[in-house]
C-alpha positions in Angstrom: 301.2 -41.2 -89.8 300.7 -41.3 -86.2 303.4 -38.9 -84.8 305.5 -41.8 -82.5 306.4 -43.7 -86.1 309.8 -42.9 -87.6 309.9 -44.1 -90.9 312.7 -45.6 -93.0 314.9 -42.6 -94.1 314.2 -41.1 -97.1 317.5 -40.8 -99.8 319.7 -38.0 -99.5 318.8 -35.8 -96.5 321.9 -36.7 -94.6 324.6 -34.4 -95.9 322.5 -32.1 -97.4 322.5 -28.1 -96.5 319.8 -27.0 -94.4 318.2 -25.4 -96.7 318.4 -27.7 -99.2 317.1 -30.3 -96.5 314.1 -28.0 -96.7 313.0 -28.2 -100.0 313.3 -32.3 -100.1 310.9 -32.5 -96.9 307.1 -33.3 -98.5 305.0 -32.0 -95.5 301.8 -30.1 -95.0 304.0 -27.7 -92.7 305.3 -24.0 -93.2 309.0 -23.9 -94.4 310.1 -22.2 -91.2 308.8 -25.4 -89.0 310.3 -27.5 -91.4 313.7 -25.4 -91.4 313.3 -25.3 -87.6 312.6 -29.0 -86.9 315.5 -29.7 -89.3 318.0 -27.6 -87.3 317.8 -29.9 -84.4 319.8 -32.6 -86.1 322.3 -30.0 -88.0 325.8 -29.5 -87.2 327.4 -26.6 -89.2 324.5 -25.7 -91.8 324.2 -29.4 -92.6 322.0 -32.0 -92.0 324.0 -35.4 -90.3 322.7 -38.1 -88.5 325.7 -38.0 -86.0 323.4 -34.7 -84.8 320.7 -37.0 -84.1 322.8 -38.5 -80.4 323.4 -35.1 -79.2 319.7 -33.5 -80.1 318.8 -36.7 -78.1 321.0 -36.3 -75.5 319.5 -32.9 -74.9 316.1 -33.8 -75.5 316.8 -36.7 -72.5 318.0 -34.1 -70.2 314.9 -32.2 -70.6 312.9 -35.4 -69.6 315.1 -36.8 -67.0 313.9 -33.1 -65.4 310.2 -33.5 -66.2 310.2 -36.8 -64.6 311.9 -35.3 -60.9 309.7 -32.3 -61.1 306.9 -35.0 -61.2 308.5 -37.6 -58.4 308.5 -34.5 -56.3 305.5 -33.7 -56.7 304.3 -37.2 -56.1 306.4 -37.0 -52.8 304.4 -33.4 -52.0 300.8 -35.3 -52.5 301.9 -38.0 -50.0 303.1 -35.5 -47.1 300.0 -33.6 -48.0 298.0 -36.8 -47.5 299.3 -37.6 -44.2 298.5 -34.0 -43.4 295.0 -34.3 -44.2 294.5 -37.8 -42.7 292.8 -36.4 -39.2 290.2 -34.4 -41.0 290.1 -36.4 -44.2 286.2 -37.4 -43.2 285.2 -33.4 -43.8 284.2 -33.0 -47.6 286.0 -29.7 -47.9 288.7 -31.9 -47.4 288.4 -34.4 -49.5 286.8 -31.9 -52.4 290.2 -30.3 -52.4 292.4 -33.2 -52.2 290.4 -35.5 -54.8 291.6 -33.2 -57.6 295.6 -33.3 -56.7 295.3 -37.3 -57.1 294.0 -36.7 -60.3 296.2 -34.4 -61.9 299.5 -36.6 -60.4 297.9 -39.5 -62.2 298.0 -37.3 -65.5 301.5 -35.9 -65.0 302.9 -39.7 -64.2 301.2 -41.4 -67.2 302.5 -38.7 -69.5 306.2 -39.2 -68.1 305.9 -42.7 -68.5 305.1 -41.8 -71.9 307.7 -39.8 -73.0 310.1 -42.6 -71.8 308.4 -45.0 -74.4 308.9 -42.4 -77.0 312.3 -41.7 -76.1 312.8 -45.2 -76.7 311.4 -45.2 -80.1 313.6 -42.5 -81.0 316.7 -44.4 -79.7 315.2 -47.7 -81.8 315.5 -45.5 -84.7 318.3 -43.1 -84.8 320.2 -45.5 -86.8 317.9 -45.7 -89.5 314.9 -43.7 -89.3 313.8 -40.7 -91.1 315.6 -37.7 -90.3 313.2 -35.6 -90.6 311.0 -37.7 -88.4 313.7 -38.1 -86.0 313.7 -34.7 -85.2 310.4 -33.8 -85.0 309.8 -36.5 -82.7 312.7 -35.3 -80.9 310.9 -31.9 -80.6 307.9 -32.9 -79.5 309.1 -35.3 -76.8 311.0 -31.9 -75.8 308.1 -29.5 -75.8 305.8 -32.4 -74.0 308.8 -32.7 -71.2 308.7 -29.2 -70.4 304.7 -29.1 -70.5 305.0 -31.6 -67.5 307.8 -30.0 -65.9 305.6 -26.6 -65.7 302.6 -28.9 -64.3 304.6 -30.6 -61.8 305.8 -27.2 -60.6 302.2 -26.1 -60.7 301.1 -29.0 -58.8 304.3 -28.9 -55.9 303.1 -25.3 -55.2 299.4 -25.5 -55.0 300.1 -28.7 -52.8 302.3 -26.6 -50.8 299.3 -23.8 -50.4 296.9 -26.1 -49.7 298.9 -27.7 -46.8 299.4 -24.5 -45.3 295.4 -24.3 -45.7 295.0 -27.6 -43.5 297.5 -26.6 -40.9 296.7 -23.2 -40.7 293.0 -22.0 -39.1 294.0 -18.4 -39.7 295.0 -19.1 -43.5 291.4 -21.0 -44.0 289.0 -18.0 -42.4 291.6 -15.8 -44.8 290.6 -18.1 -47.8 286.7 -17.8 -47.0 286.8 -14.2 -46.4 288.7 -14.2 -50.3 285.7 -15.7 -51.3 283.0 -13.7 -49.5 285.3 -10.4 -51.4 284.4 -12.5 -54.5 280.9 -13.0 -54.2 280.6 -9.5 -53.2 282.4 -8.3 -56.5 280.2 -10.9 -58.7 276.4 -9.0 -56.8 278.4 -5.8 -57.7 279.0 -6.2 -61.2 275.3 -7.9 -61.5 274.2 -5.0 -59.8 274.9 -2.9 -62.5 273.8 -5.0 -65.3 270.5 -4.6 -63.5 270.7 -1.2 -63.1 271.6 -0.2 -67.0 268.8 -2.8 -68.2 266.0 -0.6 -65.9 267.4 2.6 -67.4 264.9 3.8 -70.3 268.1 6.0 -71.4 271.0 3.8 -71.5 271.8 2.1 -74.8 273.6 -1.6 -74.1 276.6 -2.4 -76.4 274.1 -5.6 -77.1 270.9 -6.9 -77.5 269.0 -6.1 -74.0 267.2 -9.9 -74.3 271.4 -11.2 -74.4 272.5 -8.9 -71.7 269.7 -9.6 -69.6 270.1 -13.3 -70.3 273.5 -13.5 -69.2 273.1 -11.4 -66.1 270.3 -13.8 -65.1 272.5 -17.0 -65.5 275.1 -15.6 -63.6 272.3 -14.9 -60.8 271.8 -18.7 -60.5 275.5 -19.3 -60.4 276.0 -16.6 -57.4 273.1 -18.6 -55.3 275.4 -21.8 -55.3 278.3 -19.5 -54.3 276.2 -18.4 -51.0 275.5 -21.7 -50.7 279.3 -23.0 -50.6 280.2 -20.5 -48.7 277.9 -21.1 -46.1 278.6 -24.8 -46.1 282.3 -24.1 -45.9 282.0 -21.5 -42.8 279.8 -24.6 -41.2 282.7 -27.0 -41.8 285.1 -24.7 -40.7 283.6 -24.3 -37.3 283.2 -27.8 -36.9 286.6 -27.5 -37.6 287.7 -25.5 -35.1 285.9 -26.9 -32.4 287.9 -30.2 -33.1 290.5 -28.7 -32.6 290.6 -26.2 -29.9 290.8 -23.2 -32.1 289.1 -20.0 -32.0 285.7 -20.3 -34.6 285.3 -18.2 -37.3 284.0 -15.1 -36.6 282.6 -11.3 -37.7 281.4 -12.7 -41.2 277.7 -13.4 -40.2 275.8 -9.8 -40.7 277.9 -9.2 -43.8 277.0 -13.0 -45.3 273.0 -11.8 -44.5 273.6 -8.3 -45.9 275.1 -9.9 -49.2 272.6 -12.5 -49.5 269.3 -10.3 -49.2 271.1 -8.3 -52.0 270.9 -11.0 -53.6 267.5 -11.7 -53.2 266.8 -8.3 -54.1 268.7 -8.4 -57.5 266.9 -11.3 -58.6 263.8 -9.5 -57.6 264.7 -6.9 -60.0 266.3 -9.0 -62.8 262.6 -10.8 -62.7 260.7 -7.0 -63.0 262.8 -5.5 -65.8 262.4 -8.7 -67.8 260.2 -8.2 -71.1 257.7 -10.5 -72.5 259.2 -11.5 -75.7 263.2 -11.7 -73.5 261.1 -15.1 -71.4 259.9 -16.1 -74.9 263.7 -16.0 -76.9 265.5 -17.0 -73.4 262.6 -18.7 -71.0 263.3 -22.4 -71.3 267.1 -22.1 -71.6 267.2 -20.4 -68.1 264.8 -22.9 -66.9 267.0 -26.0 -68.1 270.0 -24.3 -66.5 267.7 -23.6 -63.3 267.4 -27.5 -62.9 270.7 -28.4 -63.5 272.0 -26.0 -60.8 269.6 -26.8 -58.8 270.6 -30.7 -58.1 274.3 -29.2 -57.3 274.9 -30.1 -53.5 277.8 -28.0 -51.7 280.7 -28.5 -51.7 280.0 -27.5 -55.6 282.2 -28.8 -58.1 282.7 -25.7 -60.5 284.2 -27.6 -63.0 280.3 -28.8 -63.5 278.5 -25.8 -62.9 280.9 -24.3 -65.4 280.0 -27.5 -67.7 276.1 -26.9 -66.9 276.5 -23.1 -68.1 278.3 -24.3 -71.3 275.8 -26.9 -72.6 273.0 -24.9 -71.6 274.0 -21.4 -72.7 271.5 -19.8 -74.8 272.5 -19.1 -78.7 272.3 -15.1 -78.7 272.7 -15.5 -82.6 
């Protein structure tokens, strides 16, 4: 049964003691959903379809919230739009914005479905399944607050990324986040290289998996230099547009971190054994290609895509 239909109410649930309610219900649920789902439309202990108006009434609240988190959120994408208009040519821009519109469009058609099911529920209060009634009634209550808390989520990422556009200082601060982060990845790789060239050390796993892996993530930190560069270019254009001081003092450390590396994959390359490039070789190579058509800005959501359908099977 999809879960929007109510059925026609089964005999003798209405009036019946909670727990009694319990035993009639036939479904491939555990007892304490069932008791839980039944609660909703009991007053005192027992089960009454006079519940069912004020589980609804509550349920509609819950909505009626989801759906003004979500105007406001709509309202937040338009000021942020306007805000972005002047530069809205720069990709960095646009990379950043496209996703907002898309995640809006998800929220709004899932509020505008919860009004169609509240609607059902209304339809069928009178003479729908009880049972059904409120579980349908839960679920439209559990989806409302799902899209309340990605409304919210939205509204205050919108609100972070305006400060980004208006702000030079708060942009520079974002791309020296990332160069921390890139940094941190060569670290960690850095050590996966250096316990795969110890004779001594004994790796939790297979070397082949652990080398492998640190290898992939080597081809994923190359597109992070890459966006990173692109984005200290745009930001400089940036600035120059408008009058502000350039980004500065992150050009030695940017050549420092990228002939490191250069150098790890250098040594990831020389520790690498024969029969590793046999299990692992053409794996790494299809991964190789994909990553290398990516074009900056990158889209992580693909390269993390990429990484999925092409990760070796260390079984």
């Amino acid at each position: 049964m999809d879960r929007r239909e109510i059925r026609e109410a089964r005999a003798g649930l209405d009036g019946l003691s909670l727990e009694a309610a319990v035993t009639v219900v036939d479904e491939p649920a555990e007892s304490d959903t069932i008791r839980e789902t039944l609660a909703i439309v009991a007053e005192d202990g027992v089960i009454r379809r006079t519940a069912v108006d004020g589980a609804l009434a509550n349920a509609s609240k819950v909505v009626a919230t989801a759906e003004t988190r979500a105007e406001l959120a709509a309202t937040s994408l338009e000021d942020v739009r306007d805000t972005a208009e002047p530069v809205s040519d720069l990709d960095l821009v646009t990379n950043r914005l496209n996703p907002f519109e898309t995640r809006l469009e998800i929220i709004e058609d899932r509020t505008t479905d919860l009004g169609d099911r509240v609607q059902i529920i209304i339809n069928h209060k009178h003479d729908g399944d009880l049972y059904d009634l409120a579980r349908e009634i839960r679920r439209v209550t559990a989806t409302a607050n799902e899209i309340q808390r990605a409304a919210d989520n939205l509204q205050l990422e919108l609100g972070t990324f305006e400060e980004w556009l208006e702000d030079p200082d708060h942009r520079v601060a974002e791309l020296v986040d990332d160069i921390d982060a890139f940094e941190q990845s060569l670290d960690e790789l850095d050590s996966v290289a250096t316990d795969l060239a110890a004779d001594d050390t004994e790796l939790e796993d297979d070397a082949a998996v652990v080398w492998v892996q640190g290898t992939i993530q080597h081809r994923v930190t190359a597109l992070m230099v890459d966006d990173i560069q692109y984005e200290l270019a745009t930001l400089r254009e940036w600035a120059d547009r408008e009058g502000a001081d350039r980004p500065a003092g992150v050009d030695q450390r940017l050549d420092d971190l990228e002939a490191h590396h250069d150098a790890l994959g250098e040594r990831f390359a020389n520790c690498a054994e024969s029969p590793w490039y046999e299990r692992f070789g053409d794996r790494v190579e299809d991964i190789d290609d994909a990553l290398g058509e990516m074009e900056s800005p990158v889209a992580w959501n693909e390269v993390e895509a990429v990484i999925k359908e092409h990760q070796p099977s260390v079984e």
